[in-house]
N, C-alpha and C positions, 0 to 999 in steps of 0.2 A: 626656426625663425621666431622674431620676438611678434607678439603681437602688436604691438603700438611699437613702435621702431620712433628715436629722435630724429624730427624734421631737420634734413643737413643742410636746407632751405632754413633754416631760424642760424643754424652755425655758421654759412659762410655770407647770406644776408643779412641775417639779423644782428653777427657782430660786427656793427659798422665802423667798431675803432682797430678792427685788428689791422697788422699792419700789413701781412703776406697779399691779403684780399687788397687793400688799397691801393698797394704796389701796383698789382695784377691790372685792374680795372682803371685807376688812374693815370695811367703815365702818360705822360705830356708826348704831343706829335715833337715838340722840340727836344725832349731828349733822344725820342729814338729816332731821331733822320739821321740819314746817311751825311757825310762829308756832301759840303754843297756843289750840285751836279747840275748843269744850266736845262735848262724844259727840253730846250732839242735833243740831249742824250738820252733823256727821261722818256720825249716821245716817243725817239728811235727803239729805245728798248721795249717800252711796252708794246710796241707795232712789232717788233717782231718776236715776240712772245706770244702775240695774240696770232701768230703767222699770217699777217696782214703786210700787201703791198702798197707804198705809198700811193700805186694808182687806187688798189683796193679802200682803201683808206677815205681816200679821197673823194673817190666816187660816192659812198657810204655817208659822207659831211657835208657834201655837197659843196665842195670849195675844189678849184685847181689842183693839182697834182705839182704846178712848179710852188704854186702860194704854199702847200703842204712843205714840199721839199728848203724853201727857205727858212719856214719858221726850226725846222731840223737841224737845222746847218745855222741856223744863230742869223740871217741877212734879213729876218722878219720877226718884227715885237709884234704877235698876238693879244688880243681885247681878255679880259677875265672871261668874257663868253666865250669867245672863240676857244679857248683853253679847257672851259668845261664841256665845249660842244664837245670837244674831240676826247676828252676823256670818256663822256658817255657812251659814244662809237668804239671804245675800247673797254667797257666795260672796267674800267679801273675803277680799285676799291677806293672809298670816300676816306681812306684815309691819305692814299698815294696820292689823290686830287688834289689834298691841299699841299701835299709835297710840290706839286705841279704849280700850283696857282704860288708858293712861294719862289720857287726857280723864277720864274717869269716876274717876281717883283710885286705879285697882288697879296692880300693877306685874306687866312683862310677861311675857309665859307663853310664848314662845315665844323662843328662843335664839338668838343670830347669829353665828357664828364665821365665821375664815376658814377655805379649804378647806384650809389645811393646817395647822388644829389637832390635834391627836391625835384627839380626840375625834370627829373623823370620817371616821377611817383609812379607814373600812369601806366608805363613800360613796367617797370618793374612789378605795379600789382599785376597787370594783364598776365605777367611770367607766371608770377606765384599761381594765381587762377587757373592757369593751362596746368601745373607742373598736379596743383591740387585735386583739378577733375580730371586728371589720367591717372589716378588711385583707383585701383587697388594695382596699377600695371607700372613698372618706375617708368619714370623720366627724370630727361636733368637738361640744367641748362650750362653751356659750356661757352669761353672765349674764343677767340680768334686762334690760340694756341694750344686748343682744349683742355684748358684749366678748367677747374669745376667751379661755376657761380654760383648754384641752384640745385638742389633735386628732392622729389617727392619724399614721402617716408617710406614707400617700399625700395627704395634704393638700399638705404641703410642695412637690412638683412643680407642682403647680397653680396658685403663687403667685410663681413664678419669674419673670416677668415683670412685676410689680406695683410699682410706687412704692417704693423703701425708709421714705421717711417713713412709708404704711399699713403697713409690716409694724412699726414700731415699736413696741414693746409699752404701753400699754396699746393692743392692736388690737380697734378697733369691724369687725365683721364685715360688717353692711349698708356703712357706711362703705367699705369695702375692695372689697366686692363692684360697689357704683352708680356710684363716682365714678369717673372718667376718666381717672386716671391708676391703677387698678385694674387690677381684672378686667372694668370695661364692655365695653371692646373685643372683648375676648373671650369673650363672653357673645353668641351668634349671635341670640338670640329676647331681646334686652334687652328690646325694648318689652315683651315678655308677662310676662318674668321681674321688673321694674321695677316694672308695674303690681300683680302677686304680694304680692311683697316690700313695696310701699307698705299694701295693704292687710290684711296680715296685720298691720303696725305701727301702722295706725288703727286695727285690734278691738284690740291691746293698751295702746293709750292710752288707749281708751275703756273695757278693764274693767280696768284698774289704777288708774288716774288717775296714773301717775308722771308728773310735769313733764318730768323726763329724757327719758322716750320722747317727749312730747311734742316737747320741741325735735329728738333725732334726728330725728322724723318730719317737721317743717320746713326742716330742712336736706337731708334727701334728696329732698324734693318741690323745690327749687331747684336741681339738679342739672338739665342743659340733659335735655330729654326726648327720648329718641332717636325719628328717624320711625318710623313701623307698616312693619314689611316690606310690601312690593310684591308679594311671593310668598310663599305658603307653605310652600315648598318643606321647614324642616327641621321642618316638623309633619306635612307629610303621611306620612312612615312610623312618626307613633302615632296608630293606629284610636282609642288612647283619649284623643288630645289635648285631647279635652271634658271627660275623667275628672278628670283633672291635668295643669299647665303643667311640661313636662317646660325642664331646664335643658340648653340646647344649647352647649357650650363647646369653643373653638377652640383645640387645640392645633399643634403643628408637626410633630404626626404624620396629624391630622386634626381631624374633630367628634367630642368624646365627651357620651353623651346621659347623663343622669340623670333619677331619680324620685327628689323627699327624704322625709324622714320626720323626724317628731317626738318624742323620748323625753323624757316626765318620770317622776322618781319618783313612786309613787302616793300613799305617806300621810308626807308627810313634816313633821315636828315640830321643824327649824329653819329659820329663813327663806333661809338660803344654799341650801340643799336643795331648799329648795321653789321657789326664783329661777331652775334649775339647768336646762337644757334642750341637749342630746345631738340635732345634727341629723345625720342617717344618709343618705347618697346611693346609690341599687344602681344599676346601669346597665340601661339601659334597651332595650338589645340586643346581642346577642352583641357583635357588633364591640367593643364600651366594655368590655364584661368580662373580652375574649379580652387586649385591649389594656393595662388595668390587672394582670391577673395578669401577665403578661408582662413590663411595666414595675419590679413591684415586686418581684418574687420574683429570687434570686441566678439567676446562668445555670446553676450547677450543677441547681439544683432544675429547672429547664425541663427541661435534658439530661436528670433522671432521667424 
């Protein structure tokens, strides 16, 4: 591993004229909406996605269950509130809201920039700061369709080995991670981590409803399936390998073990923000941690 590894946080942030990045982050709620579908199909679906009954629903919004069943069925114009009540009861993403509040005739309430509009310096440093003081351990920040936005400089070691076309940018992170001219190979527990990873992107197809994640999640379920280990050999030194599927990854120094973790912002009132998800790796036993500080810090600083 290199010692000072280049920040991929200065490449896919710092070059703000590239165009792959802008695509990514920018795109207009108006280019990607669906053909126009009126609120009531929109509610209908999201209600039963969420496997919510219009009594269920109802009762939850605290409105009638017939007032519900009209505005479904088109015999009832709903208030911009009332629209984002029930959105909130269903937990729809702020970006399908404004889909909603457009069906219905209102214009959108929630904002979409890219991340490096001014206007959300603040987000953006806040990322950099988390991504920077979870060094010497990688993190990265990824989109709605795990594109890569962000990540520390110990990331970059880890990827040295990987296809150059995945590292191309716009780089899909599951992508980069499953396929086989990646990081498969080096991914010691693939089957567990594979199966992981697939089914974290089935609950998010299923309460998003993006198409996008859909197809991601079609293409990595075609990726050849690696066999089930024959031993268990690099789970049995976590007592809590039932807790969480720890990620076992082969380097040319050894196995370094990780636990990840999830960050999102908590109230967030633009859709880039709210799309925005920071996944954090700690190591999972001295050895990974003794080995990452070690890796990444100057040798002067060792020596002191």
């Amino acid at each position: 591993m290199a010692r000072r590894a280049r920040s991929i946080t200065h490449e896919v942030i710092g070059e703000r004229r590239q165009p792959a990045y802008r695509s990514t982050m920018a795109t207009s709620i108006r280019s990607e909406a669906a053909p126009r579908v009126s609120l009531g199909a929109l509610l209908r679906d999201w209600r039963k996605r969420r496997h919510q009954s219009q009594l269920a629903l109802a009762l939850q919004a605290g409105i009638s269950q017939r007032h519900l069943s009209f505005v479904e069925s088109g015999r009832a114009q709903p208030s911009r509130d009332m629209v984002l009540h029930l959105a909130e009861h269903l937990d729809i993403p702020l970006r399908e809201r404004n889909r909603l509040l457009n069906a219905a005739g209102f214009a959108p309430v929630y904002s979409e920039r890219p991340l490096d509009d001014p206007a959300l310096e603040a987000a953006r440093r806040a990322v950099e700061r988390v991504l920077a003081a979870h060094e010497p351990y990688p993190a990265l920040a990824v989109d709605r369709h795990w594109t890569l936005v962000a990540a520390n400089r110990a990331v970059a070691p880890l990827l040295q080995h990987a296809a150059p076309a995945l590292l191309t940018p716009p780089i899909n992170v599951l992508r980069l991670s499953l396929h086989r001219d990646g990081l498969a190979p080096r991914i010691v527990n693939l089957s567990e981590w594979r199966s992981y990873l697939l089914q974290r992107l089935t609950r998010e197809s299923e309460l998003t409803g993006d198409s996008s994640v859909r197809d991601l999640l079609e293409e990595l379920r075609g990726y050849p399936a690696p066999p089930r280990a024959t031993s268990t050999s690099s789970l049995v030194a976590h007592a809590d390998s039932r807790v969480f599927v720890p990620l076992e990854f082969e380097t040319d120094a050894g196995v370094l073990s990780f636990i990840s973790t999830t960050t999102v912002f908590g109230t967030p009132v633009d859709v880039t923000i709210a799309e925005l998800a920071l996944e954090s790796f700690f190591p999972a036993n001295a050895e990974t941690a003794e080995f990452l500080r070690a890796s990444l810090l100057p040798s002067s600083s060792r020596e002191d």
